[in-house]
MDTraj code that builds the backbone (N, CA, C; nanometers):
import mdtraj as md
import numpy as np

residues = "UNK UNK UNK UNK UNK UNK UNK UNK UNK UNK UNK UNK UNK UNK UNK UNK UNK UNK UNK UNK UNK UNK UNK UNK UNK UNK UNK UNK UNK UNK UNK UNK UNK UNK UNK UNK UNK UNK UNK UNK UNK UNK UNK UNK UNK UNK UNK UNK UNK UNK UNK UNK UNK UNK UNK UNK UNK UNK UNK UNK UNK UNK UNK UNK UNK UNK UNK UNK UNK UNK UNK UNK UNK UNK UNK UNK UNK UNK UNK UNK UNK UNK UNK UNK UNK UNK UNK UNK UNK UNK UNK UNK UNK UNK UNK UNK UNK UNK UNK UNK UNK UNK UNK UNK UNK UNK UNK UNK UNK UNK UNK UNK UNK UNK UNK UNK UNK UNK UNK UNK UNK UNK UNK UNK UNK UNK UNK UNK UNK UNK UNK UNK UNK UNK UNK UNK UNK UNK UNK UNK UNK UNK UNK UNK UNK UNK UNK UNK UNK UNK UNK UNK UNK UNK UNK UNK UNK UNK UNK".split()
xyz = np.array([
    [-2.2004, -0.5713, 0.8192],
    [-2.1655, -0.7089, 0.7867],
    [-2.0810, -0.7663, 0.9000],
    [-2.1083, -0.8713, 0.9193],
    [-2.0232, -0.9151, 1.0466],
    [-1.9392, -1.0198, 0.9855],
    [-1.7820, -1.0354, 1.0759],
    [-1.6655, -1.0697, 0.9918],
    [-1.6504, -1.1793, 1.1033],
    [-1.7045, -1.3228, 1.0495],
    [-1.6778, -1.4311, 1.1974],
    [-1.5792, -1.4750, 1.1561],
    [-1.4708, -1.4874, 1.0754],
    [-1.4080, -1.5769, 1.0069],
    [-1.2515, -1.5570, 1.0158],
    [-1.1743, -1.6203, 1.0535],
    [-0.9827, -1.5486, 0.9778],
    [-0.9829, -1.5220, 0.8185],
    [-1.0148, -1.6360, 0.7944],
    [-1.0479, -1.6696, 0.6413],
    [-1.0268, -1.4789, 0.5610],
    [-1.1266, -1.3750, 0.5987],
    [-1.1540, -1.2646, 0.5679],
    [-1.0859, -1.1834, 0.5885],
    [-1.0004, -1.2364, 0.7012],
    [-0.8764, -1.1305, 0.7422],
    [-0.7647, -1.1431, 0.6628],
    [-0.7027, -1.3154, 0.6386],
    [-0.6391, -1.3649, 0.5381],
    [-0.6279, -1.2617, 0.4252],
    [-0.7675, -1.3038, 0.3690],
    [-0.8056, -1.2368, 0.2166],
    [-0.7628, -1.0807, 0.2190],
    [-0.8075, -1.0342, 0.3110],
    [-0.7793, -0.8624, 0.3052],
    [-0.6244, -0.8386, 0.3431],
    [-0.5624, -0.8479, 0.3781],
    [-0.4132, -0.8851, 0.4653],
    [-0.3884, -0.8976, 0.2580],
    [-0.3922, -1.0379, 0.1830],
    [-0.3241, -1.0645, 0.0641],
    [-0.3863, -0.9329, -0.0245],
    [-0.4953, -0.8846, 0.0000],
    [-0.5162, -0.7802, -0.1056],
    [-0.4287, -0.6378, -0.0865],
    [-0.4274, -0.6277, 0.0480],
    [-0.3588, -0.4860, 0.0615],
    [-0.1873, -0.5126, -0.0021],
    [-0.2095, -0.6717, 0.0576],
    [-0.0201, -0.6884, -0.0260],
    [-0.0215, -0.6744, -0.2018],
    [-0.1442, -0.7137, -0.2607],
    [-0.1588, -0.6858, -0.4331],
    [-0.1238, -0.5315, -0.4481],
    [-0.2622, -0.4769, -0.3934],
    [-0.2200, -0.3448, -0.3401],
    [-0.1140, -0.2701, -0.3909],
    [-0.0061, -0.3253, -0.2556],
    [0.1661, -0.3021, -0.2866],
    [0.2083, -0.2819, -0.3878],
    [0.1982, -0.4479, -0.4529],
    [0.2552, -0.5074, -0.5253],
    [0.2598, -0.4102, -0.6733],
    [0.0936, -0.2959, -0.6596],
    [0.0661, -0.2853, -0.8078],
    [0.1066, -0.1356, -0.8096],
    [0.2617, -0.0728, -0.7342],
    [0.2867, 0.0415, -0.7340],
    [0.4148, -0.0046, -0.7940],
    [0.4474, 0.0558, -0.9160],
    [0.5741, 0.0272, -1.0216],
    [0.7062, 0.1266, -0.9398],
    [0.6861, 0.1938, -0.9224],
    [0.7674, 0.2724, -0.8149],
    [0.8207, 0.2174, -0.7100],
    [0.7547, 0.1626, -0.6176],
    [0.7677, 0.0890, -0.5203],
    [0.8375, -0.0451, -0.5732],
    [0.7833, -0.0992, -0.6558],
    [0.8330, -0.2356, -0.6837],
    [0.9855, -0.2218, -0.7280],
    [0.9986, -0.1045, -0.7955],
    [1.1586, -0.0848, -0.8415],
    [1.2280, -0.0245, -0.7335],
    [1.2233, -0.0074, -0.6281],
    [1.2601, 0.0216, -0.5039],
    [1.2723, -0.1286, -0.4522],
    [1.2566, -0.1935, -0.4282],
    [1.2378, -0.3058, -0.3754],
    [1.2958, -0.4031, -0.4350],
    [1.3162, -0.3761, -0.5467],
    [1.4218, -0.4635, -0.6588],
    [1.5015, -0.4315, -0.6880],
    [1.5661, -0.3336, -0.7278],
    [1.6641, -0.2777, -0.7681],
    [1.7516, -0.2250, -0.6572],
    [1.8803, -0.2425, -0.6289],
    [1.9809, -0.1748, -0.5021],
    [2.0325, -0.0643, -0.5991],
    [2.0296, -0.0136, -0.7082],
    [2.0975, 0.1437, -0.7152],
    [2.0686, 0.2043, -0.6531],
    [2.1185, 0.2962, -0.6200],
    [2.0340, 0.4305, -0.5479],
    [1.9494, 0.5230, -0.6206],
    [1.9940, 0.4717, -0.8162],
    [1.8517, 0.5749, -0.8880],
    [1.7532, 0.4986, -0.9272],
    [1.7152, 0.4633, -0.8049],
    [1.6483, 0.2962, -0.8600],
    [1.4986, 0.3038, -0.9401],
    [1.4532, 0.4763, -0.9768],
    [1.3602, 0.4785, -1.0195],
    [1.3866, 0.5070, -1.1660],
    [1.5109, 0.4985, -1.1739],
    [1.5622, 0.5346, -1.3263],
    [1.6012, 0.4222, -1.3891],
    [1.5636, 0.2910, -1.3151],
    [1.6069, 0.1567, -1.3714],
    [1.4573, 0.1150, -1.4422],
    [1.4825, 0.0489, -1.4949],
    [1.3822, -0.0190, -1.6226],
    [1.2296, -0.0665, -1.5237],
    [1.0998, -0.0495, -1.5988],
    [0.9876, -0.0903, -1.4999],
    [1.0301, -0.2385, -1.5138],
    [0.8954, -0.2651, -1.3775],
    [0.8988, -0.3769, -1.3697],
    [0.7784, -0.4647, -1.4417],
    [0.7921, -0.5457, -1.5163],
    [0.6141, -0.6267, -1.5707],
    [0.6088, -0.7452, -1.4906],
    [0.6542, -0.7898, -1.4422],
    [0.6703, -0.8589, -1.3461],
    [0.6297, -0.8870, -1.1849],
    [0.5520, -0.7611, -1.1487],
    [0.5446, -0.7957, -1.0110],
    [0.5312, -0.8899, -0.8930],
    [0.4491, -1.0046, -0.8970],
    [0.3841, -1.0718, -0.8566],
    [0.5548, -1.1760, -0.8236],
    [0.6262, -1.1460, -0.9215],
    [0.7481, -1.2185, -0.8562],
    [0.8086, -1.2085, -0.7587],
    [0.7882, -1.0580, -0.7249],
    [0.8563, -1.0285, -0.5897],
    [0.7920, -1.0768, -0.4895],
    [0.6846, -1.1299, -0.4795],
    [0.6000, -1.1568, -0.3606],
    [0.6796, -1.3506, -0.3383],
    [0.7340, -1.3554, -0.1969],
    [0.8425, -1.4342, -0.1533],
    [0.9543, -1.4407, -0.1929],
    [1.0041, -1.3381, -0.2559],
    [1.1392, -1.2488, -0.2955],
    [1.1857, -1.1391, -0.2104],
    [1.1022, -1.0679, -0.2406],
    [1.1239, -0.9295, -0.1534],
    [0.9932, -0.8613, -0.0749],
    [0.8606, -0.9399, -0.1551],
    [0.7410, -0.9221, -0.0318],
    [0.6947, -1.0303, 0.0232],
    [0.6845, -1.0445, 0.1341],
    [0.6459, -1.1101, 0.2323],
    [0.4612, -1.1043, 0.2823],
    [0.4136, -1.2050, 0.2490],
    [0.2812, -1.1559, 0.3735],
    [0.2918, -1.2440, 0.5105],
    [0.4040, -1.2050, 0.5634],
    [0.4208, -1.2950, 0.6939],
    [0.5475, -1.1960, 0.7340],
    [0.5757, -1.2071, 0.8852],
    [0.7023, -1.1444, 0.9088],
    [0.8120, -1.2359, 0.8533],
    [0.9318, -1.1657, 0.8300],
    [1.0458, -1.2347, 0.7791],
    [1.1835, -1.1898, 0.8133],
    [1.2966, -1.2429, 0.8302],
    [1.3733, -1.1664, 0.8852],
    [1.5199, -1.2314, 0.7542],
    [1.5549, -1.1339, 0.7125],
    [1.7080, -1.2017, 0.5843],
    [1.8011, -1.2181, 0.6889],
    [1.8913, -1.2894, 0.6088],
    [2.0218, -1.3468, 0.6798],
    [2.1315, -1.2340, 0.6999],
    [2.2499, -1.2035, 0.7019],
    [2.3032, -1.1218, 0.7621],
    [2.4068, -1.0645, 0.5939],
    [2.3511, -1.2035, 0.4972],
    [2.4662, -1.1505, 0.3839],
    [2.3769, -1.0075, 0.3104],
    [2.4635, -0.9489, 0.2184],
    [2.3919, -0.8396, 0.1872],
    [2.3151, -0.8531, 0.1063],
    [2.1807, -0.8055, 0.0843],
    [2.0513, -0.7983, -0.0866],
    [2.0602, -0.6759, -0.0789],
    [2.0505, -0.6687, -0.2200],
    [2.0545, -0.5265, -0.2629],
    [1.8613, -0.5036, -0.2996],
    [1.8437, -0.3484, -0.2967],
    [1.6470, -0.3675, -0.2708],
    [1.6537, -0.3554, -0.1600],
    [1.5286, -0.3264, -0.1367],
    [1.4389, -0.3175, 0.0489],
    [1.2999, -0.4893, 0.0205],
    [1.3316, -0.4822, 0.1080],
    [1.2397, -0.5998, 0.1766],
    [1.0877, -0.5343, 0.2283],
    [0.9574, -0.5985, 0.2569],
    [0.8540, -0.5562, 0.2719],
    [0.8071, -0.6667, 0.3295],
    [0.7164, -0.6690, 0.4412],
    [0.6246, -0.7381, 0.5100],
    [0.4895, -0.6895, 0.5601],
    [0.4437, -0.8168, 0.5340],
    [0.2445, -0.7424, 0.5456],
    [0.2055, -0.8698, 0.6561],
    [0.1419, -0.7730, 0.7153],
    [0.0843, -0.8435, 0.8621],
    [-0.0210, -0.8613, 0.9224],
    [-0.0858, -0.9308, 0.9700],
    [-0.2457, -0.8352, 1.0436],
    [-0.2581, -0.9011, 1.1716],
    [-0.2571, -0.7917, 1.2545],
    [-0.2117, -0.7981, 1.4064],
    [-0.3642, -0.7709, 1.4912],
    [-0.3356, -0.8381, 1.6176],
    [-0.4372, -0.7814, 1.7378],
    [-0.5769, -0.7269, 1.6516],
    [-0.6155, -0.8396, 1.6034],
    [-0.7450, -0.8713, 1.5949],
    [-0.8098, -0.9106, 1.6805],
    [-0.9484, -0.8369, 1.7018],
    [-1.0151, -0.8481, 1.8575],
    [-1.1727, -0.9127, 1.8285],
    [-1.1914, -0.9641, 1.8655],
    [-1.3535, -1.0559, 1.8808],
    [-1.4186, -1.0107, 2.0203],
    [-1.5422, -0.9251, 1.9943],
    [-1.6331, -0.8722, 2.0476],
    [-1.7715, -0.9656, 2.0268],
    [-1.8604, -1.0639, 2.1191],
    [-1.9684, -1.0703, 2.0415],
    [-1.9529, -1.1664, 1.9533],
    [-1.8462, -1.2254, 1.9004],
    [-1.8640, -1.3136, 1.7690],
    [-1.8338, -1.2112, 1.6630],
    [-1.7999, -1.0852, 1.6824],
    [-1.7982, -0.9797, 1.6163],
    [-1.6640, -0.9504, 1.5920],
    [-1.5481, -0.9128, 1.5006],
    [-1.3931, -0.8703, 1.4916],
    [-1.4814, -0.7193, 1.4508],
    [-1.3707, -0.6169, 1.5795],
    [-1.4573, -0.5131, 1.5826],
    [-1.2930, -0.4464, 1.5718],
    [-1.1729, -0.4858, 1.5326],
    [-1.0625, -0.3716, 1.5461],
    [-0.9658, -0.4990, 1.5237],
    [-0.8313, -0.4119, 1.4693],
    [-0.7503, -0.4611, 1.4336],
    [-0.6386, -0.3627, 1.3554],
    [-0.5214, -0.4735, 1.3609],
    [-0.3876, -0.3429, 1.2402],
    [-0.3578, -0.4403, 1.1457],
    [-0.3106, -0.3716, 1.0545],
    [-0.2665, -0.4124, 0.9407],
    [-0.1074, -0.3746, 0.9830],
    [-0.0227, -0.4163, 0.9756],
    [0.1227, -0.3919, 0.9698],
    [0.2247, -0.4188, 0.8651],
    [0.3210, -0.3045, 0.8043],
    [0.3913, -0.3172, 0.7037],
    [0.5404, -0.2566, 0.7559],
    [0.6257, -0.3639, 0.7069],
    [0.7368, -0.3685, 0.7709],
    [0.8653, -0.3249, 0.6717],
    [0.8954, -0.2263, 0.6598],
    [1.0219, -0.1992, 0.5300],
    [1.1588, -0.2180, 0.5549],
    [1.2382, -0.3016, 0.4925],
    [1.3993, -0.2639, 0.5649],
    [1.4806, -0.2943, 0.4190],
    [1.6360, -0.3008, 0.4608],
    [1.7179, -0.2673, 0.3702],
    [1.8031, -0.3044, 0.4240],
    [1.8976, -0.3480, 0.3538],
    [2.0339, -0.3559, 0.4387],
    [2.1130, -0.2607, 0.4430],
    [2.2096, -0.1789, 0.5487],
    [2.2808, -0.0734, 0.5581],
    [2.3043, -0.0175, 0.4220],
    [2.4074, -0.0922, 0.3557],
    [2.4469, -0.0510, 0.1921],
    [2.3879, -0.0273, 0.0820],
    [2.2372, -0.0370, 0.0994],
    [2.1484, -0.0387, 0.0323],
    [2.0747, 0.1195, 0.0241],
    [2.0907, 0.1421, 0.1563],
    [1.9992, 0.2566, 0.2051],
    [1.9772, 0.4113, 0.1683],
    [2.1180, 0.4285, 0.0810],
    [2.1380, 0.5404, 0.0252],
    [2.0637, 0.5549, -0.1364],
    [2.0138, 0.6600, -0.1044],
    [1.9504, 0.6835, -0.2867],
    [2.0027, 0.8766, -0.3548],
    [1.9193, 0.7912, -0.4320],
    [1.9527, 0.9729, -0.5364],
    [1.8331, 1.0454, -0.5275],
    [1.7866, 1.0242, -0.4002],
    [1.6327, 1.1397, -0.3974],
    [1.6255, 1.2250, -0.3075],
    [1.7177, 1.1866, -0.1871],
    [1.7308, 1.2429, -0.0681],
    [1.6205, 1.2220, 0.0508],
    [1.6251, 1.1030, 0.0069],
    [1.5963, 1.0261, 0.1399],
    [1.6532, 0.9130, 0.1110],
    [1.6103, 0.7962, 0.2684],
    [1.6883, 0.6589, 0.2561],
    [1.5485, 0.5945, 0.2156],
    [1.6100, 0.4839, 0.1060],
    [1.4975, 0.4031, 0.0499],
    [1.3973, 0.3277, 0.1396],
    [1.4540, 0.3006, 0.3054],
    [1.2777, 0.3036, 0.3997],
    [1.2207, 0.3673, 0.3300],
    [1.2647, 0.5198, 0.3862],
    [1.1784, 0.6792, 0.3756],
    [1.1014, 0.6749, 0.2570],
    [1.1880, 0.6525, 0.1799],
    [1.0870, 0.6258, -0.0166],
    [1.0073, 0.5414, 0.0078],
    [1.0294, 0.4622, 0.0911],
    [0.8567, 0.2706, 0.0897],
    [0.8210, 0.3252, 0.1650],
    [0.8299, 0.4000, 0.2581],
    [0.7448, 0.4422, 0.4225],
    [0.6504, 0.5152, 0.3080],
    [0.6666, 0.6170, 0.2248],
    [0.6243, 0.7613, 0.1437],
    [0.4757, 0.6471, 0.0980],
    [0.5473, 0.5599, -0.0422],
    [0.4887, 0.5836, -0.1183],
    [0.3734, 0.4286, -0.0258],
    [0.4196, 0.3443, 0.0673],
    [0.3019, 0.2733, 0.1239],
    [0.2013, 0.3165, 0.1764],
    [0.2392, 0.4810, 0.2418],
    [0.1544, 0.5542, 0.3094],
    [0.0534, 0.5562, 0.2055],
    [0.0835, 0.6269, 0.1061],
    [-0.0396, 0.7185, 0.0250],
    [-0.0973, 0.5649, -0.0694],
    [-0.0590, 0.4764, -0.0490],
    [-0.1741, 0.3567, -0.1187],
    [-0.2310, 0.2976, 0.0648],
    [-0.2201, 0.2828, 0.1394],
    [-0.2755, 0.2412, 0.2432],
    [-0.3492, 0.3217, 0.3394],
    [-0.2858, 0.4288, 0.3304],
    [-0.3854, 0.5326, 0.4824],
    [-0.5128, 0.5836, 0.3673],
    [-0.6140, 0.5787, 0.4412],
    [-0.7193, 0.5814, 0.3613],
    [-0.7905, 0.4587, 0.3145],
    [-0.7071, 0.3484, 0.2661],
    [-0.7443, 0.2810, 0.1726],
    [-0.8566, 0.1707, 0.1966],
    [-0.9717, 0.1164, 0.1131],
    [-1.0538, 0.0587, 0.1688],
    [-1.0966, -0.0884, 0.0641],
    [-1.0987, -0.1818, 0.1690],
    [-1.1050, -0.3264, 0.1433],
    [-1.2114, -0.3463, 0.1591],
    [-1.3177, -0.4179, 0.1010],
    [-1.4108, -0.5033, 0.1265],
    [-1.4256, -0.5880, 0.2639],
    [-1.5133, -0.5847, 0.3795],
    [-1.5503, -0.6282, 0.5030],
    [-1.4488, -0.6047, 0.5985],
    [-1.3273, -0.5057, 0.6107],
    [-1.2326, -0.4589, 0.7456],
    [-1.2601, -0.3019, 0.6963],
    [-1.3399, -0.2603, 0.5979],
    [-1.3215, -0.1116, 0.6385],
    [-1.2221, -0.0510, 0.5697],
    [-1.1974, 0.0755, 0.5948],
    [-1.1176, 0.1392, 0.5984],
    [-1.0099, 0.1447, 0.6656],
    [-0.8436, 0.1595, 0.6152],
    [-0.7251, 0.1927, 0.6760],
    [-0.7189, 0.2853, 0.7292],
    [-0.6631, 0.3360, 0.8292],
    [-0.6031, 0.4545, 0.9260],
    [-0.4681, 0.4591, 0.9699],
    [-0.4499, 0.5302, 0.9413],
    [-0.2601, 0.5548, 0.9929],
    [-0.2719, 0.5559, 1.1271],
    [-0.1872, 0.4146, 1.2078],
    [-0.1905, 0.4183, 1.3785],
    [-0.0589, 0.4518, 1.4374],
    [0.0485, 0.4191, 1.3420],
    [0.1936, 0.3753, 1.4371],
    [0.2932, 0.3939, 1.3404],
    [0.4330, 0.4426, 1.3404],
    [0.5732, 0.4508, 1.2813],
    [0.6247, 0.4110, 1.4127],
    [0.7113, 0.2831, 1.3728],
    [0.7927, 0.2752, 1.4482],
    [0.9548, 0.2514, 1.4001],
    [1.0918, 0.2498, 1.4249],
    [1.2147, 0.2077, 1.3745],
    [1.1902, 0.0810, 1.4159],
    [1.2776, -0.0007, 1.2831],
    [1.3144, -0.1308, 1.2776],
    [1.4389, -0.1666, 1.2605],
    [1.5259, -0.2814, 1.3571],
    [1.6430, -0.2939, 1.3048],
    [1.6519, -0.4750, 1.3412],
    [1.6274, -0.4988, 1.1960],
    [1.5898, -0.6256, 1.2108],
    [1.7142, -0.7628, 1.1980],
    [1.7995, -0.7147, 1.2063],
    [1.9595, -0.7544, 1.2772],
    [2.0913, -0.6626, 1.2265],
    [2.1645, -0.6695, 1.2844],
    [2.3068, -0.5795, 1.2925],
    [2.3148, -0.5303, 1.1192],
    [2.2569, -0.5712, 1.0105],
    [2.2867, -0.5245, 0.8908],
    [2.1551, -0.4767, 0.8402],
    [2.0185, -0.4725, 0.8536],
    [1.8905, -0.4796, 0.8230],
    [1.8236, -0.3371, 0.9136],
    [1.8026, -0.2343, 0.8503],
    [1.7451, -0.1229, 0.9335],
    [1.6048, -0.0919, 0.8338],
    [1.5235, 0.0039, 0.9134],
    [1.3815, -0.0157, 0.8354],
    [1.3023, 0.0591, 0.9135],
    [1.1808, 0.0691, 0.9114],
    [1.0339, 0.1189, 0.9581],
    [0.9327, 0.0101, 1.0036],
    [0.8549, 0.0268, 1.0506],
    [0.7234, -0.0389, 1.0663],
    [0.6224, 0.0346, 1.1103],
    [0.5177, 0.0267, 1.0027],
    [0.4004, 0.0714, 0.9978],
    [0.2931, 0.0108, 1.0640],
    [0.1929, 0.0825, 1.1246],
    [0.0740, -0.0069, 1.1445],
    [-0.0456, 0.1142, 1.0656],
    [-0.1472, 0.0262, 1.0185],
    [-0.2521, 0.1254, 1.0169],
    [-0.4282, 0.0509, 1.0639],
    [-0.4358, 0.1149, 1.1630],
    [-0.5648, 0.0505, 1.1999],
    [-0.7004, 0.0557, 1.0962],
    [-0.7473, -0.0930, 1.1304],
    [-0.8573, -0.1050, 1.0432],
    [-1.0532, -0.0837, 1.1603],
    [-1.0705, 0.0735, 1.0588],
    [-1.1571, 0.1391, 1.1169],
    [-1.2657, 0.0979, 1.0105],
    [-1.4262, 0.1342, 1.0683],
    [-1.5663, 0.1201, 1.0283],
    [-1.5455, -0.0216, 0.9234],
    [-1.5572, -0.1182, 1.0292],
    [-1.5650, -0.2467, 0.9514],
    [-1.7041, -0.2685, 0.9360],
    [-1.7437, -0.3708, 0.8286],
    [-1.8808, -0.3432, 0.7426],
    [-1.8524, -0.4728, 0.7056],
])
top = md.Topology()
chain = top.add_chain()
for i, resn in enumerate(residues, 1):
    res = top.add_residue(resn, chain, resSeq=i)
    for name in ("N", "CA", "C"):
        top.add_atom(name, md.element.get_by_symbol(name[0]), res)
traj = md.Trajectory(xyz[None], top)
């Protein structure tokens, strides 16, 4: 199938963020600043966090403190071959503010969104980009109070 359009990239970019959105684990990570933040009440709610605490655009918070990790969904270096989009990343961006970062699991709540984004995204497969692939970890420190990860995962055998 050939993908002439942004339009398609758009669409897949907002699904992988539903995606996200539909891991109750994750979402109480992302909402909640305890550190047993998986021992706090679910969430039925998700879809609220999306321009709360998920982003499908980069975003950067102000310097006061939120308690929760922050999330951003991206889709980068998309390439046109031919009239053809033959490669591209998906990018997911996790941070927290310093005071936030400590939990009761033994890791820092990145490490918990890095975990559990991995195992819904590497692998994962969208309608016309294919399949996800794990490309990139990188550190994020997205100002003097805001530390984090960034993910990329390339989008392979597009169809």
């Amino acid at each position: 199938m050939e993908i002439a359009r942004l339009g398609e990239i758009i669409a897949y970019k907002n699904r992988m963020t539903d995606l996200i959105l539909s891991d109750s684990d994750l979402c109480k990570a992302l909402y909640y600043g305890e550190n047993d933040f998986l021992d706090q009440p679910e969430r039925s709610d998700s879809a609220a966090l999306l321009y709360s605490k998920v982003f499908p655009y980069p975003f950067v918070p102000g310097t006061e403190a939120s308690t929760g990790m922050f999330l951003t969904v991206s889709a980068e270096e998309f390439a046109k071959v031919h009239d053809v989009y033959n490669s591209g990343l998906l990018s997911v961006s996790l941070f927290a503010h310093r005071d936030s970062q400590a939990t009761a699991y033994g890791c820092t709540r990145t490490d918990y969104g890095m975990d559990r984004v991995d195992r819904l995204l590497n692998q994962a497969k969208g309608s016309g980009l294919g399949e996800l692939q794990f490309n990139a970890m990188n550190s994020l420190t997205v100002n003097e109070q805001y530390y984090g990860v960034r993910l990329q995962y390339k989008c392979v055998d597009f169809r």
